[in-house]
C-alpha positions in Angstrom: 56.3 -71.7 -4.1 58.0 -71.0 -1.1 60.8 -69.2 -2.5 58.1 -66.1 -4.5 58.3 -63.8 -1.7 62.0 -64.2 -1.6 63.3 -61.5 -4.7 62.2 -60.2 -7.6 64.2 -62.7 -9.9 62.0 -65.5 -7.6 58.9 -63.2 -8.9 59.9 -62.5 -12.4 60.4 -66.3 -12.9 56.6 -67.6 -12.0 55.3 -64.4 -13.6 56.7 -65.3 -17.1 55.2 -68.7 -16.0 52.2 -67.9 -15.6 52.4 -65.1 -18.8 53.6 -67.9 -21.1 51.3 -70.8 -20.3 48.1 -68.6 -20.5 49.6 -67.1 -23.7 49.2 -70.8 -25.2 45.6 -71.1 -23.4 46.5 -73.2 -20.8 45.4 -73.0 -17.1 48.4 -72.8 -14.1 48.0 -75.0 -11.2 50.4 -73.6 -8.6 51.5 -76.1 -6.1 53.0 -76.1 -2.5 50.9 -72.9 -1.6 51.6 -72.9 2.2 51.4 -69.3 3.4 48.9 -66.2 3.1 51.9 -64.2 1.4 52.4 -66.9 -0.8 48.6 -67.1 -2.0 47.9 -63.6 -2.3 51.2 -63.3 -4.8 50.1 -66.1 -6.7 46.4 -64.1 -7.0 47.8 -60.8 -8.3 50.1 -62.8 -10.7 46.5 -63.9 -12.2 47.2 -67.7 -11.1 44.2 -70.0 -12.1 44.4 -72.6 -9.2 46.5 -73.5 -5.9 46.8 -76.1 -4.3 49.0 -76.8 -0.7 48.6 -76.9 3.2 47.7 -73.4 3.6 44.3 -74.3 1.4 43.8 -77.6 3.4 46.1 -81.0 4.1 45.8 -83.9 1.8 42.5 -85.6 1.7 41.3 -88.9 -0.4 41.1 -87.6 -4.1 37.2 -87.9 -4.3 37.0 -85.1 -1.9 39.8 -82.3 -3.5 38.2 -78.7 -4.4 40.7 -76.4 -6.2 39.9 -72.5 -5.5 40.1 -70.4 -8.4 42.5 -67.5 -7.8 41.5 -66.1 -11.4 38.1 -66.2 -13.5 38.1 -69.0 -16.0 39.5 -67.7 -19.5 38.5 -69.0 -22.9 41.6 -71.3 -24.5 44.1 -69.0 -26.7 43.2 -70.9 -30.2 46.7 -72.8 -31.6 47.6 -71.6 -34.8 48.1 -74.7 -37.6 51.8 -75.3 -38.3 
């Protein structure tokens, strides 16, 4: 993610992302999150979840809370081929 702030192409690119995988009703996970900038992009893209130093260092995997960066959506239902 460090790259986002860099140009619009970088921006266009994890906007369609994040666009595509919540058109098939999935939830994005954004990781390597390690500045303000960085976070606050990812939130007005509509990101679900971060993770990456700026939100903490690493820590044994019984104690990892993911922020929410977006309210919790309802899965997009999967048409039947």
């Amino acid at each position: 993610m460090a790259a986002l702030g860099g140009s619009a192409r970088d921006e266009a690119i994890v906007r369609s992302t994040i666009e595509m995988a919540h058109g098939l009703g999935l939830n994005v996970v954004a990781e390597g999150v390690e500045t303000e900038a960085v976070f606050r992009a990812l939130e007005r893209l509509a990101c679900d979840t971060a993770q990456g130093f700026h939100l903490g260092r690493p820590v044994p995997a019984k104690d990892v809370v993911l922020p929410r960066l977006a309210p919790a959506r309802e899965p997009a239902p999967v048409a039947a081929l």
